[in-house]
TORKOL-4160 file (C-alpha; in steps of 0.2 Angstrom, whole numbers, padded with zeros to 4 digits, m for minus):
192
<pt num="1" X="m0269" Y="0026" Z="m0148"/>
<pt num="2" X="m0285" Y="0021" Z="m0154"/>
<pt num="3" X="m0293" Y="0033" Z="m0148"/>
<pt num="4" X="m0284" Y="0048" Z="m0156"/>
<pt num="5" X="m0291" Y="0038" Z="m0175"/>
<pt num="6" X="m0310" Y="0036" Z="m0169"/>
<pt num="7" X="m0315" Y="0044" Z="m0187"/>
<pt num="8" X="m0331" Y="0048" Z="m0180"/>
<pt num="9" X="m0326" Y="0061" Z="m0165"/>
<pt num="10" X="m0318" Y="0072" Z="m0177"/>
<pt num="11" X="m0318" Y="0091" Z="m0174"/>
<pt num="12" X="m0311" Y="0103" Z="m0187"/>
<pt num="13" X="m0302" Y="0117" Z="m0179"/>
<pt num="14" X="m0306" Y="0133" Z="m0183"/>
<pt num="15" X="m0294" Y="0147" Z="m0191"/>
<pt num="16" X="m0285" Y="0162" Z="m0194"/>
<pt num="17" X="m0279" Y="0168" Z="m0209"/>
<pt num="18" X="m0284" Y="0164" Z="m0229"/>
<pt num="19" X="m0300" Y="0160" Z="m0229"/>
<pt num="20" X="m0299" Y="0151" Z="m0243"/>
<pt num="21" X="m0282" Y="0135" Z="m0245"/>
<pt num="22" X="m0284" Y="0129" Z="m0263"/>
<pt num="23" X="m0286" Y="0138" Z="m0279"/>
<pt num="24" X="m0284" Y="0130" Z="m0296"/>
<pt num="25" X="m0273" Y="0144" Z="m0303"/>
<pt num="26" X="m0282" Y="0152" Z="m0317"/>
<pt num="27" X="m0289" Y="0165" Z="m0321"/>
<pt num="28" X="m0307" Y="0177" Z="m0323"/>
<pt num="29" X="m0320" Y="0168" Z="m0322"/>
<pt num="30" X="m0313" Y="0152" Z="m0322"/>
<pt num="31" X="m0304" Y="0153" Z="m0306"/>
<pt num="32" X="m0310" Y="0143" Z="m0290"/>
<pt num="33" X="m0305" Y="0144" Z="m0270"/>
<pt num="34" X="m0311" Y="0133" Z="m0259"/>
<pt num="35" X="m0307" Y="0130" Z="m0240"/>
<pt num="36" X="m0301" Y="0110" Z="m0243"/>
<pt num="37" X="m0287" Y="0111" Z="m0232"/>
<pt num="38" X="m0291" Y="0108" Z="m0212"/>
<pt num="39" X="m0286" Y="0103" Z="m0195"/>
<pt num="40" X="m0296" Y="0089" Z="m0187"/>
<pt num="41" X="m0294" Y="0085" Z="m0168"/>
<pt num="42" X="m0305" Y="0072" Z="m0158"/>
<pt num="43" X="m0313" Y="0077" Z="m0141"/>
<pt num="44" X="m0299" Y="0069" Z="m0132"/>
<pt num="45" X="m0286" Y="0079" Z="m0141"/>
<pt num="46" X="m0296" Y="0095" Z="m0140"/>
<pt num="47" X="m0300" Y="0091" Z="m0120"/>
<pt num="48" X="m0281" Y="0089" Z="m0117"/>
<pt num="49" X="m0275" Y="0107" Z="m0124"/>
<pt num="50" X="m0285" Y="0123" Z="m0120"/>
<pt num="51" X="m0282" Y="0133" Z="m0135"/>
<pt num="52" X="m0277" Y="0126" Z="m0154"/>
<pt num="53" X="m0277" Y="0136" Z="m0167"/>
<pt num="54" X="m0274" Y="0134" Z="m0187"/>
<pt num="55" X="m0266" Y="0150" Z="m0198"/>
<pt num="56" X="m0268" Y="0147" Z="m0215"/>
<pt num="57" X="m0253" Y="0152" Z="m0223"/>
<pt num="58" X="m0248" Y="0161" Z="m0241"/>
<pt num="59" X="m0250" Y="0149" Z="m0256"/>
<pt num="60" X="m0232" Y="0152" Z="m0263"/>
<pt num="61" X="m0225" Y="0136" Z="m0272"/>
<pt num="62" X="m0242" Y="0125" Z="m0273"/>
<pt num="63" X="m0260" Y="0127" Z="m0277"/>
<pt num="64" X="m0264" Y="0124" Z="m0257"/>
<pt num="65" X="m0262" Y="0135" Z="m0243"/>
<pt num="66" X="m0248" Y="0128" Z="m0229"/>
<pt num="67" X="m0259" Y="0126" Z="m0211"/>
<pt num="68" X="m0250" Y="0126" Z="m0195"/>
<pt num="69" X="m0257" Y="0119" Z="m0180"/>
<pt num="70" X="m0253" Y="0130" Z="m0164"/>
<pt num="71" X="m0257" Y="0121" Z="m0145"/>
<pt num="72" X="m0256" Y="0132" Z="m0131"/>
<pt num="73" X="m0258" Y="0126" Z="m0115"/>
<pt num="74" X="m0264" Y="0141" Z="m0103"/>
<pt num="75" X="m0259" Y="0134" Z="m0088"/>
<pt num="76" X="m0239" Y="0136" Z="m0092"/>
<pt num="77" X="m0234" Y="0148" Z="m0082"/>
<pt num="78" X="m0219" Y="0161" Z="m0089"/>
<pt num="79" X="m0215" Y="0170" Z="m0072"/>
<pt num="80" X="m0210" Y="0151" Z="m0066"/>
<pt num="81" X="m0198" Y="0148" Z="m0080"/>
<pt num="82" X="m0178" Y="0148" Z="m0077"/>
<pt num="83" X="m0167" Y="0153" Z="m0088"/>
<pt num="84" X="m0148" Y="0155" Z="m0090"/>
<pt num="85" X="m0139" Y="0171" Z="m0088"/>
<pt num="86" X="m0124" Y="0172" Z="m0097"/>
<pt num="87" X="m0116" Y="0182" Z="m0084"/>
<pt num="88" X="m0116" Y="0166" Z="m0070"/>
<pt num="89" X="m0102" Y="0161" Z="m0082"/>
<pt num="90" X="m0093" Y="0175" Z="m0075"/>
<pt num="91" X="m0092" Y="0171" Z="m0057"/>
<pt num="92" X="m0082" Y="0153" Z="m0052"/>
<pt num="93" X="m0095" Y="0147" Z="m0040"/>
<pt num="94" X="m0106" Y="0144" Z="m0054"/>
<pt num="95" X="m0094" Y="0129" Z="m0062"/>
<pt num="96" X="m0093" Y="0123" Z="m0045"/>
<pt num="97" X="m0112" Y="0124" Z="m0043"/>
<pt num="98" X="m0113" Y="0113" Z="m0062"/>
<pt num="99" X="m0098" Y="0100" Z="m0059"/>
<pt num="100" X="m0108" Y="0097" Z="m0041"/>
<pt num="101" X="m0122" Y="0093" Z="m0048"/>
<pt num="102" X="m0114" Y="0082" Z="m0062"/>
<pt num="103" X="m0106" Y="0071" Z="m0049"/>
<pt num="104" X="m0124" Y="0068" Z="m0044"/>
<pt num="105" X="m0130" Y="0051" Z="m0049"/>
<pt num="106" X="m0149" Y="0051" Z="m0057"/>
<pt num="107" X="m0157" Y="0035" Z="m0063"/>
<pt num="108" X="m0169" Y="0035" Z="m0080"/>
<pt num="109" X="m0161" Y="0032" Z="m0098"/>
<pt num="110" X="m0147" Y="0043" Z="m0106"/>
<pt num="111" X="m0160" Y="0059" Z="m0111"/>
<pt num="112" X="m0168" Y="0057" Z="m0093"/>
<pt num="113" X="m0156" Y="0059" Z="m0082"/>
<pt num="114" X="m0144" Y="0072" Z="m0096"/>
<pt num="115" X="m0164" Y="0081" Z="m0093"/>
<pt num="116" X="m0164" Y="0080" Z="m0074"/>
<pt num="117" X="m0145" Y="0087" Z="m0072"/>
<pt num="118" X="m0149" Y="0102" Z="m0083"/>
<pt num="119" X="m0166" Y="0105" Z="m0074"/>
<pt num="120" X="m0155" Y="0105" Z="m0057"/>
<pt num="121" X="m0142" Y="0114" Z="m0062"/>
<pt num="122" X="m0153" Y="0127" Z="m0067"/>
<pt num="123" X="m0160" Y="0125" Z="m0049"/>
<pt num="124" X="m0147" Y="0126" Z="m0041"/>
<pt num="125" X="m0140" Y="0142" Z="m0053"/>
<pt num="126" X="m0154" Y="0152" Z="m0050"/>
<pt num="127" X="m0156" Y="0151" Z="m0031"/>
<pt num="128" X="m0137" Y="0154" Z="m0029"/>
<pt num="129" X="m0140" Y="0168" Z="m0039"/>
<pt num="130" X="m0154" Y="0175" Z="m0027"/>
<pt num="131" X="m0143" Y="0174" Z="m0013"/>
<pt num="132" X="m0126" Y="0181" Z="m0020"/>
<pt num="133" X="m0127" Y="0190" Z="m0036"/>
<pt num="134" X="m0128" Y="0207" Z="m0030"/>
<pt num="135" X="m0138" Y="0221" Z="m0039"/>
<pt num="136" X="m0125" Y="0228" Z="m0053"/>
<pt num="137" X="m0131" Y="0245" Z="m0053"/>
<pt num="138" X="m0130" Y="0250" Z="m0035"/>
<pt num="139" X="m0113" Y="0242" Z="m0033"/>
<pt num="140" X="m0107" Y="0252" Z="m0047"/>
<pt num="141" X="m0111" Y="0265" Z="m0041"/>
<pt num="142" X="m0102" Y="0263" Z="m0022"/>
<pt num="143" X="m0088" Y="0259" Z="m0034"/>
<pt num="144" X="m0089" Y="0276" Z="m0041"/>
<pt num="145" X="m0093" Y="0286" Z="m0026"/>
<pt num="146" X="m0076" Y="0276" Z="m0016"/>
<pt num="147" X="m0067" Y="0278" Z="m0032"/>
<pt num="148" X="m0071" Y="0298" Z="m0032"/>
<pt num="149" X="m0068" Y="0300" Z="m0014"/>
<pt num="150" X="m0049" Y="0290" Z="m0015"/>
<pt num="151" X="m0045" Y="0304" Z="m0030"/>
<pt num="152" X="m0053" Y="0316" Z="m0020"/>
<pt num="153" X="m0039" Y="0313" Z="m0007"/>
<pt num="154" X="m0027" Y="0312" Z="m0020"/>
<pt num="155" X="m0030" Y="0327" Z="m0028"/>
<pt num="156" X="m0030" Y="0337" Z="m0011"/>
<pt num="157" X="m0014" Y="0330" Z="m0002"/>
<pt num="158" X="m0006" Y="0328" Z="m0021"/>
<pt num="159" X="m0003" Y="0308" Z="m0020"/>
<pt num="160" X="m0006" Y="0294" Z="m0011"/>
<pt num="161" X="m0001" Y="0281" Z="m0002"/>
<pt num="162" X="0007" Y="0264" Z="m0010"/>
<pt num="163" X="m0009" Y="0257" Z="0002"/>
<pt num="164" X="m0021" Y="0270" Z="m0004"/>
<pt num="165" X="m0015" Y="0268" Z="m0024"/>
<pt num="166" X="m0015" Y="0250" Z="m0024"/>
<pt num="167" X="m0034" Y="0250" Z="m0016"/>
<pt num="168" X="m0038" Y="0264" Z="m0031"/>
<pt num="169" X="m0032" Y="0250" Z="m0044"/>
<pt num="170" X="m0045" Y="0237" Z="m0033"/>
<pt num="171" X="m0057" Y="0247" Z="m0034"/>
<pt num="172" X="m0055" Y="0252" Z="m0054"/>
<pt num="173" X="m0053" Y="0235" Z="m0056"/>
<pt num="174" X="m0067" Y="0231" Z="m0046"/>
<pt num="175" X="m0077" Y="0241" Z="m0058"/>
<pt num="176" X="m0071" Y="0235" Z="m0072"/>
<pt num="177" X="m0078" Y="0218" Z="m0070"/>
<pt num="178" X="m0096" Y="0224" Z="m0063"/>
<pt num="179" X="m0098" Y="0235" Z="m0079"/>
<pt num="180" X="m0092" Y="0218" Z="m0090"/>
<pt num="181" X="m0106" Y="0210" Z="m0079"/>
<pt num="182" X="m0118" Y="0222" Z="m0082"/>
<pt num="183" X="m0114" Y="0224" Z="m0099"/>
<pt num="184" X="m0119" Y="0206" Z="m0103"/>
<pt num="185" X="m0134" Y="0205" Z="m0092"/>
<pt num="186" X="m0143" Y="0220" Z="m0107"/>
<pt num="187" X="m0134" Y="0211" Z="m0120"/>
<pt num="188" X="m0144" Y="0194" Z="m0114"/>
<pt num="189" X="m0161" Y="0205" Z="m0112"/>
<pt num="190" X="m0158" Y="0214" Z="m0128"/>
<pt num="191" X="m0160" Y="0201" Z="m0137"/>
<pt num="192" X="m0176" Y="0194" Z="m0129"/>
């Protein structure tokens, strides 16, 4: 901790926005800005981020400018990152998936291990989804083409079979639930 304070490794970080963050509110001649706002880091700081930057914000209800301090760390990689898709909540192998890994013991204190089981479960989620979600819009549309052919049939005899209608209900139905699906997968990404 000490070596965050050492006073004399103090960098100020440079900026975006206002260029000036203090003015004394008056006006003509007698106005002043001055830059007296800033962001100090020490070497240590500085060496364990890659980027920081300040903005300098709109002066609204003070004299000074509001600065904000943004780290970004380069080597965060978004392409690796999981995420939740709202449709996993559709299917019932996804609860089985979390209540298995809830049963799971973990060791750590109460945020650790409620950390690890949601990190895991998302684990486990997304690799069950790679092997078993199936690609929405292909199947609906061998839905469609099966659905068409069965009314097809229908259309040229003039009815169908109880075997034949109850399979056309399936198959409706079967549609029904893969739009849904699809329906909240753009939702999700809609939002995004």
């Amino acid at each position: 901790m000490a070596d965050f304070l050492n006073m004399s490794d103090l960098h100020d970080v440079g900026f975006v926005g206002q260029r000036f963050t203090w003015c004394n509110n008056k006006s003509g001649g007698d106005r002043i800005l001055e830059r007296l706002d800033r962001c100090l880091l020490n070497s240590i700081a500085i060496n364990r981020v890659n980027v920081a930057v300040v903005r300098h914000l709109s002066r609204v209800a003070s004299d000074h400018c509001p600065i904000v301090l943004k780290i970004f760390d380069n080597s965060y990689k978004k392409n690796g990152m999981l995420k939740f898709e709202d449709l996993w909540i559709s299917y019932k192998a996804s609860s089985l998936i979390i209540a298995r890994v809830w049963r799971k013991p973990f060791q750590g204190s109460d945020m650790e291990i409620l950390n690890k089981k949601c990190k895991k479960a998302l684990k486990d989620l997304f690799y069950w989804r790679k092997a078993r979600v199936r690609d929405f819009s292909l199947e609906k549309e061998k839905l469609k083409e099966e659905i068409s052919l069965i009314q097809e049939e229908e259309a040229s005899v003039g009815w169908l079979t109880d075997e034949k209608l109850w399979m056309l209900r399936s198959k409706f139905k079967e549609l029904n639930s893969v739009l849904s699906r699809l329906n909240t997968w753009w939702r999700q990404r809609a939002k995004a």
